[in-house]
DRENDO-1510 file (C-alpha; in Angstrom, 1 decimal, always signed):
<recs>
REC; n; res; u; v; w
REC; 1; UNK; +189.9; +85.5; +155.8 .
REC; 2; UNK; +186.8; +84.7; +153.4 .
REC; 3; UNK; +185.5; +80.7; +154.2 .
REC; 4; UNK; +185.1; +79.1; +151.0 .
REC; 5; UNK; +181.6; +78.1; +152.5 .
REC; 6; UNK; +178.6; +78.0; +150.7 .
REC; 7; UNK; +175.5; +78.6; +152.8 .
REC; 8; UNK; +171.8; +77.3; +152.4 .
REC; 9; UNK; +169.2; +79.2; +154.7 .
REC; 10; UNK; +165.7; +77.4; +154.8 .
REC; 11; UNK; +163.3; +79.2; +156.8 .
REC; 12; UNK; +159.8; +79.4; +158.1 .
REC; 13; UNK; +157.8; +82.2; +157.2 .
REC; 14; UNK; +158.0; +84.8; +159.7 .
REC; 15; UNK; +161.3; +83.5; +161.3 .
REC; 16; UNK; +163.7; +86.4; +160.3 .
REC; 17; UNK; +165.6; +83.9; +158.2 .
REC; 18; UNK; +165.8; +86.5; +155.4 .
REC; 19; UNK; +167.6; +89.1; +158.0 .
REC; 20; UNK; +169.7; +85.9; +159.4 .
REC; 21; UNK; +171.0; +85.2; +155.9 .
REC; 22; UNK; +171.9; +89.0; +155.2 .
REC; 23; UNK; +173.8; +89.5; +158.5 .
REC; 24; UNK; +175.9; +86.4; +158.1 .
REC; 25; UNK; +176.5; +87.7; +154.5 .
REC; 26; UNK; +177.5; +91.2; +156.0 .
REC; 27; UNK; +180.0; +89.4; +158.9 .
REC; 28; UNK; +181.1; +87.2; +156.3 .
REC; 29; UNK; +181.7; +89.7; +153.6 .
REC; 30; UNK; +179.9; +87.3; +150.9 .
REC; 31; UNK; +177.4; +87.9; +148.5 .
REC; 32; UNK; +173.8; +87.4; +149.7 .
REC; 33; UNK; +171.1; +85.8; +147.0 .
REC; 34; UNK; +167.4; +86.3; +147.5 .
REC; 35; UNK; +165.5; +88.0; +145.3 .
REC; 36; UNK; +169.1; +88.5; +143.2 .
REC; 37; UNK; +168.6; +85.2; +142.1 .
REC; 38; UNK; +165.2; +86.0; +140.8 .
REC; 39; UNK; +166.9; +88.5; +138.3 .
REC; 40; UNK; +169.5; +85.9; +137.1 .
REC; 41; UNK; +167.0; +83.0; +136.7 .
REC; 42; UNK; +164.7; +85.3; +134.7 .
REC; 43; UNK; +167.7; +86.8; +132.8 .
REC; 44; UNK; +169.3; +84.0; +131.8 .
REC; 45; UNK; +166.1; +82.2; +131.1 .
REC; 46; UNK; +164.3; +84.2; +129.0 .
REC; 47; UNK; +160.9; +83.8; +131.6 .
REC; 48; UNK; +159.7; +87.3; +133.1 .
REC; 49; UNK; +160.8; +88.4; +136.4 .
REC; 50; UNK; +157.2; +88.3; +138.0 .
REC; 51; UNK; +156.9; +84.6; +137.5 .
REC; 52; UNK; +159.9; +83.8; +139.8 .
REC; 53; UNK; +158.7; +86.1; +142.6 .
REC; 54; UNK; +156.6; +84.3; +145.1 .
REC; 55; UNK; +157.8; +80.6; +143.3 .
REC; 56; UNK; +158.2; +78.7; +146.4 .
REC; 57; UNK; +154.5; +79.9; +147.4 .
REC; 58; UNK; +153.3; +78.3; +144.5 .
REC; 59; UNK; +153.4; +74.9; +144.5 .
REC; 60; UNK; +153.5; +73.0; +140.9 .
REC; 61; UNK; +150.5; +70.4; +142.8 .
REC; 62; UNK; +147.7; +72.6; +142.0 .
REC; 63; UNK; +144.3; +71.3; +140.1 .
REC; 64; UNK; +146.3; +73.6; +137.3 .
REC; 65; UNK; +149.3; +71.7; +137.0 .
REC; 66; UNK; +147.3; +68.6; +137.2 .
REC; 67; UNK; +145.1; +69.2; +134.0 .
REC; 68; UNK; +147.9; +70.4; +132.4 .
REC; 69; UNK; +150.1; +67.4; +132.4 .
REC; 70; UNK; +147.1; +65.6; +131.6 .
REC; 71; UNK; +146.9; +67.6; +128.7 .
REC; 72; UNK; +150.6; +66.9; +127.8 .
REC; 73; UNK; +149.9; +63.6; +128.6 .
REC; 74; UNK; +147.1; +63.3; +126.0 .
REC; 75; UNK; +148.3; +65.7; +123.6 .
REC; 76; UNK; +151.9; +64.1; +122.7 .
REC; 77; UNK; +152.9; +66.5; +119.9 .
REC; 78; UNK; +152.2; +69.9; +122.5 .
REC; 79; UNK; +155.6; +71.1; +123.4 .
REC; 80; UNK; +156.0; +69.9; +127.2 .
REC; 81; UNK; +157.3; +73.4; +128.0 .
REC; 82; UNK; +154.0; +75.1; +126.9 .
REC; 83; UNK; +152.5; +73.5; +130.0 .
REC; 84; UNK; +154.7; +73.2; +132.5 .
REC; 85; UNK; +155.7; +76.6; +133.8 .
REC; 86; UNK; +156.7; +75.6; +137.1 .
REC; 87; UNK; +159.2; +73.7; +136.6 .
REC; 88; UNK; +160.7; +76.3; +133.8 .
REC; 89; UNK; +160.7; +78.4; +137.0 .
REC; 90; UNK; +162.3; +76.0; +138.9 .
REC; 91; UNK; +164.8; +74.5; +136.9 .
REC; 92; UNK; +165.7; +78.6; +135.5 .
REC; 93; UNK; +166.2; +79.0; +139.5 .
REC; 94; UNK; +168.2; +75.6; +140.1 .
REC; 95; UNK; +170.7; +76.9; +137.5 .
REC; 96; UNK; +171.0; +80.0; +139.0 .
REC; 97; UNK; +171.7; +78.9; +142.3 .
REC; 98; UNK; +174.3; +76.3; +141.1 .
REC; 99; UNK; +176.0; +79.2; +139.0 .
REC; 100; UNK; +176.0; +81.7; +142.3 .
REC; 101; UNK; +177.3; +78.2; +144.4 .
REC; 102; UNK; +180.1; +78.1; +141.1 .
REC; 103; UNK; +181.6; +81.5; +141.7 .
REC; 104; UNK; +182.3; +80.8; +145.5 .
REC; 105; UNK; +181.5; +80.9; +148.7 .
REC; 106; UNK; +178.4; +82.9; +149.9 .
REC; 107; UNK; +174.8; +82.7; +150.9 .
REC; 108; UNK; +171.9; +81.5; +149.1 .
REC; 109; UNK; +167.8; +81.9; +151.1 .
REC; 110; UNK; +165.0; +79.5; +150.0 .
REC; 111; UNK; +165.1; +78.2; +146.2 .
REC; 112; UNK; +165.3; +74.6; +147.4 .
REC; 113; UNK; +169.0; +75.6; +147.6 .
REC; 114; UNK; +169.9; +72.6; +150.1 .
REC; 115; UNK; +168.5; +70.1; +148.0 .
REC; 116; UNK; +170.1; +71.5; +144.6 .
REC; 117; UNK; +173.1; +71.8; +145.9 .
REC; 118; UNK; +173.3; +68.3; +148.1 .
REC; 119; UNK; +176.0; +67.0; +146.2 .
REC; 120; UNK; +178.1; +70.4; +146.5 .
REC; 121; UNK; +181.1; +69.8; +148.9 .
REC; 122; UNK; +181.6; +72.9; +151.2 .
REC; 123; UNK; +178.2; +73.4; +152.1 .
REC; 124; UNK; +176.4; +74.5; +155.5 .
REC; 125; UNK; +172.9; +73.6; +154.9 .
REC; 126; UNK; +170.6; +76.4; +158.0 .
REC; 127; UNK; +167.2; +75.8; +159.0 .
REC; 128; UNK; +165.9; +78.6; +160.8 .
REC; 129; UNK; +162.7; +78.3; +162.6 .
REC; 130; UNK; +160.6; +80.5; +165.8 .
REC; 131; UNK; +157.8; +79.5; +168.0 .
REC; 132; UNK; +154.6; +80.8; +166.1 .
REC; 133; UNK; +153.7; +83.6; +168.7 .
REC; 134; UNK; +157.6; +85.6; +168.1 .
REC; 135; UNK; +156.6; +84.9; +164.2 .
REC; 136; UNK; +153.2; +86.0; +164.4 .
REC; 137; UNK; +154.8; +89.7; +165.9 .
REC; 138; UNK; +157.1; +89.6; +163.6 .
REC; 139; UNK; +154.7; +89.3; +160.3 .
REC; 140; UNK; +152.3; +92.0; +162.4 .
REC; 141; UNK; +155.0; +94.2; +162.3 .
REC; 142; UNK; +156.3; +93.6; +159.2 .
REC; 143; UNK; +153.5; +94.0; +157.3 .
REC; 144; UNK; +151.5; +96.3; +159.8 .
REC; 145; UNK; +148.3; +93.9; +159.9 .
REC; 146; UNK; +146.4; +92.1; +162.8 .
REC; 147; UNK; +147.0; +88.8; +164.9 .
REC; 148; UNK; +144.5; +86.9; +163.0 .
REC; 149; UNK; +145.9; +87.5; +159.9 .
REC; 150; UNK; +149.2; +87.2; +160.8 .
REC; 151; UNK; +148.7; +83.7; +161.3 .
REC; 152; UNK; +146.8; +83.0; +158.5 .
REC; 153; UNK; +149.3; +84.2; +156.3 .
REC; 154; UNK; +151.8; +81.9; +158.4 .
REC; 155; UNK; +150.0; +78.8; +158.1 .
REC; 156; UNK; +149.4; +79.4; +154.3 .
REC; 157; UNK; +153.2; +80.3; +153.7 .
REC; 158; UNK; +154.3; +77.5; +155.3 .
REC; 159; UNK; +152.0; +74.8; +154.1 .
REC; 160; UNK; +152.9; +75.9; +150.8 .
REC; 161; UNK; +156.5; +76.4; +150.9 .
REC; 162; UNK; +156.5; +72.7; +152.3 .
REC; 163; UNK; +154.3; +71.6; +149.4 .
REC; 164; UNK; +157.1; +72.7; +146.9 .
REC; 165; UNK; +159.8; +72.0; +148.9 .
REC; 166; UNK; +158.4; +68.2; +149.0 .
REC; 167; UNK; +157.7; +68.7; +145.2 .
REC; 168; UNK; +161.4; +69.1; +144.2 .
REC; 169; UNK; +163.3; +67.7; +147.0 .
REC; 170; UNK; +161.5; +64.8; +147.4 .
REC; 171; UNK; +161.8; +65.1; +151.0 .
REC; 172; UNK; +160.4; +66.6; +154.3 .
REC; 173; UNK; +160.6; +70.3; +154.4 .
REC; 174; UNK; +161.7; +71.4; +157.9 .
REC; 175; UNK; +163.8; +67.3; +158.4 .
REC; 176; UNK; +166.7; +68.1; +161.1 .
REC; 177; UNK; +168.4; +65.3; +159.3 .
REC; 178; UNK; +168.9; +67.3; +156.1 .
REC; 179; UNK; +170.6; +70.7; +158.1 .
REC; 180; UNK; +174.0; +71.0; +159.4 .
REC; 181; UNK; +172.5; +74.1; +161.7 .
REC; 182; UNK; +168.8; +74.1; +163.0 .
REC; 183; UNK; +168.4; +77.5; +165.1 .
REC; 184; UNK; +165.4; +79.2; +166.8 .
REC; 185; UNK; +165.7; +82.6; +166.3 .
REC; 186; UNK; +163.0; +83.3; +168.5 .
REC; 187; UNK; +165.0; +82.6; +171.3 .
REC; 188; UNK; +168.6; +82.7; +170.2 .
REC; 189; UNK; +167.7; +86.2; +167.9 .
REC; 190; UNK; +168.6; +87.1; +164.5 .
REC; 191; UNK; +172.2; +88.3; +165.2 .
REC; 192; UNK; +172.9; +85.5; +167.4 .
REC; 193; UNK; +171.8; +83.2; +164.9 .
REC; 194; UNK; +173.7; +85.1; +162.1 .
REC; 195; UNK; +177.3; +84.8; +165.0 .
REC; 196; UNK; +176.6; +80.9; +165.2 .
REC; 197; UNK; +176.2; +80.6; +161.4 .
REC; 198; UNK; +179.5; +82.5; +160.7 .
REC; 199; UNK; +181.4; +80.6; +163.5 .
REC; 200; UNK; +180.7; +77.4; +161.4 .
REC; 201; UNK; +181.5; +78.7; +158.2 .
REC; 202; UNK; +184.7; +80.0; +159.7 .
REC; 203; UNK; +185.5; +76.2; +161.2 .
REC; 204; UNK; +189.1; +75.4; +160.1 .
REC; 205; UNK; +189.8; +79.1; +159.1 .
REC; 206; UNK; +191.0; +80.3; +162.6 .
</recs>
């Protein structure tokens, strides 16, 4: 039996949460949204694909986006949308994870997806983190480069994934308090994790 689950996957870079969110999608027999949902936003927004792809390590705080609001600000008869890019992104993204969310259960990786969907009921909300030496092998592997700039490319990820996530959520990326599920999968492993994840969707199915 399918849950009626819909499941949020927050992650740190380098954590496996990508792979976590596939499995449980596999086990579960659900559709998986990643870089899917990059296709819908930009189809159903008109905005080019290549915008959405690394969003969430882009945050909208940059000197950029500064002097362009101030622009906006100064300028009240320039469109607000001719400025504003970021949140076009964003808000293209928030409706296509509501309309994935809409058509049942499944699961849904980054996008802010907890915090769009916070008032959804039938929601798992995952945070998957790793101690920083298992993610720094992990990146080396993955994208075949050194120690040294393994972590460099963590600490940039993450920094900016938490400025965006703080952007639009208005919260703490990474709070316990917002997550039904927090899980190391450094220690626990991917396909554990991905088990544990599906036992908790599958809560009142058995």
């Amino acid at each position: 039996m399918k849950p009626q689950t819909i499941i949020t996957i927050s992650r740190q870079f380098g954590s496996g949460g990508h792979e976590v969110g596939e499995l449980t999608a596999q086990k579960l027999a659900i559709p998986f949204y990643d870089k899917k949902l990059i296709e819908l936003a930009s189809k159903t927004s008109g905005i080019h694909q290549s915008h959405f792809e690394n969003a969430e390590e882009n945050p909208p705080t940059s000197f950029l986006y500064s002097l362009s609001m101030a622009a906006s600000a100064a300028n009240p008869f320039t469109g607000y949308s001719d400025f504003t890019l970021s949140d076009q992104i964003f808000n293209a993204q928030a409706n296509a994870v509501r309309k994935a969310a809409n058509e049942g259960a499944c699961v849904i990786v980054g996008r802010c997806a907890d915090s769009i969907l916070q008032e959804y009921p039938d929601c798992l909300h995952v945070y998957i983190h790793a101690p920083l030496e298992d993610r720094i092998k992990r990146i080396m592997q993955q994208f075949d480069t050194d120690e040294k700039h393994a972590k460099e490319m963590i600490a940039k990820t993450d920094k900016k994934r938490k400025s965006y996530y703080q952007f639009y959520a208005n919260d703490y990326w990474g709070n316990a308090d917002r997550y039904h599920l927090c899980l190391d999968s450094g220690n626990l492993g991917t396909e554990l994790c991905a088990q544990i994840i599906m036992k908790a969707a599958m809560r009142g199915e058995e």
